[in-house]
C-alpha positions in Angstrom: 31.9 10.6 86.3 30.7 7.3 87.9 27.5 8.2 86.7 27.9 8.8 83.2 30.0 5.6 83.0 27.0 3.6 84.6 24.6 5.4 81.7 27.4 5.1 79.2 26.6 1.9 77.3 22.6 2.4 77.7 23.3 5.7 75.7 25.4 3.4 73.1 22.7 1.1 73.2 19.5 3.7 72.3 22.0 4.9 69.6 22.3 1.9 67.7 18.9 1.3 68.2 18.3 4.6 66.1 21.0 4.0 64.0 19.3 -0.1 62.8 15.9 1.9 62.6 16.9 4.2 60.6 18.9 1.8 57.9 15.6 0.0 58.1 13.7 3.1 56.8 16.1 3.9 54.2 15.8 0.2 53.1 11.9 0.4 53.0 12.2 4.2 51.0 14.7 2.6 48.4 14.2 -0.3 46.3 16.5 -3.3 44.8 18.6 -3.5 41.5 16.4 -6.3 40.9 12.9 -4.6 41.4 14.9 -1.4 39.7 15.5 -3.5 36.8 11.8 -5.2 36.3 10.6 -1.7 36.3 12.6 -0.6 33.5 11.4 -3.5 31.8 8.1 -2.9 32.0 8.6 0.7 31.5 10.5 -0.2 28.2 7.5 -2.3 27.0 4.7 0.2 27.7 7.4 2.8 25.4 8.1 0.8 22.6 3.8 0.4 22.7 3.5 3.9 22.9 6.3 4.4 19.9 4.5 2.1 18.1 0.7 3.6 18.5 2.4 7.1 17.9 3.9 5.9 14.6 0.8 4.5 13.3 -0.6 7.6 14.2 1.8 9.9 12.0 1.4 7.3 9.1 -2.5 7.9 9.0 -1.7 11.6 9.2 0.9 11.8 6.2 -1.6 9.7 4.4 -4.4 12.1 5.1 -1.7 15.2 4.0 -0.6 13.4 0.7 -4.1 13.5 -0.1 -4.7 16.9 0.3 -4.8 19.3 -2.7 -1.6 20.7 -3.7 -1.2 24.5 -4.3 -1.3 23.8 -7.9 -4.6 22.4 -7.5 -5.8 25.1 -5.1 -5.0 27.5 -7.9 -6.6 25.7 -11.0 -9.7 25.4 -9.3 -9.5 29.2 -8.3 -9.4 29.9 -11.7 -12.2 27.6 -12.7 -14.6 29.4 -9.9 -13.5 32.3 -11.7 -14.5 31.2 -15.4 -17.5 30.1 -13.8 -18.4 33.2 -12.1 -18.2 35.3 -15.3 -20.5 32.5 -17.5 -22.6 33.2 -14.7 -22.6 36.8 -14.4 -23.2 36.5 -18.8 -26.2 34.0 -17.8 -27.9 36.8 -15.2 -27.4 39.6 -17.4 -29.2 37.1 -20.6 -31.8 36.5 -17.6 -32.4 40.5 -16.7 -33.1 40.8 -20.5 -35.4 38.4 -21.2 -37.2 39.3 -18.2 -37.9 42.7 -19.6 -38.9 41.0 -22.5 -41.6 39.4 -20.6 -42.8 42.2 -18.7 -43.4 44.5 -21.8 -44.9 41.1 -23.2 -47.3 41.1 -20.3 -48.0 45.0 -20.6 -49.0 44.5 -24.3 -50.9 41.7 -23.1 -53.0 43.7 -20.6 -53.3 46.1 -22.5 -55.0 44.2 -25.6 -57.3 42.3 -23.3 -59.0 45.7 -21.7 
């Protein structure tokens, strides 16, 4: 008993020794109200730039939407390709006949001139 009396407040001693170290740690892991607060600031700031980049952004995109044809317009022009694909379809059928007109022009020319 002696013994552990004698080694009693060297024990108490080694345990706040552990006990300031580790306050000390948790001090160094943890930071202030006042650094907390700076942070947020800055955080804040770099948001409100990224908001702000992201909202010119969707601006240039509606833009570039609004400008795009309309369904409306998607179908007019449908039916334009489509009036223009029969004129030409009437223009290569005019074509195949006066192409045969030719050829039997170029027969009878042969022909005359052997």
């Amino acid at each position: 008993m002696d013994e552990v009396l004698r080694w009693l407040p060297v024990l108490v001693l080694v345990v706040q020794i552990l006990m300031v170290w580790g306050l000390w740690s948790l001090k160094q892991q943890f930071m202030s109200r006042n650094e907390c607060t700076l942070l947020r600031a800055g955080c804040g700031k770099s948001r409100e730039r990224a908001d702000e980049k992201a909202g010119v952004r969707l601006n240039g995109l509606e833009t570039n939407v609004h400008a795009l044809p309309s369904r409306v317009e998607f179908v007019e022009l449908g039916n334009k390709i489509e009036r223009l694909s029969e004129k030409l379809g009437t223009v290569d059928g005019r074509l195949t006949g006066i192409n045969r007109a030719v050829d039997l022009l170029n027969q009878h020319h042969l022909r005359v001139n052997e």
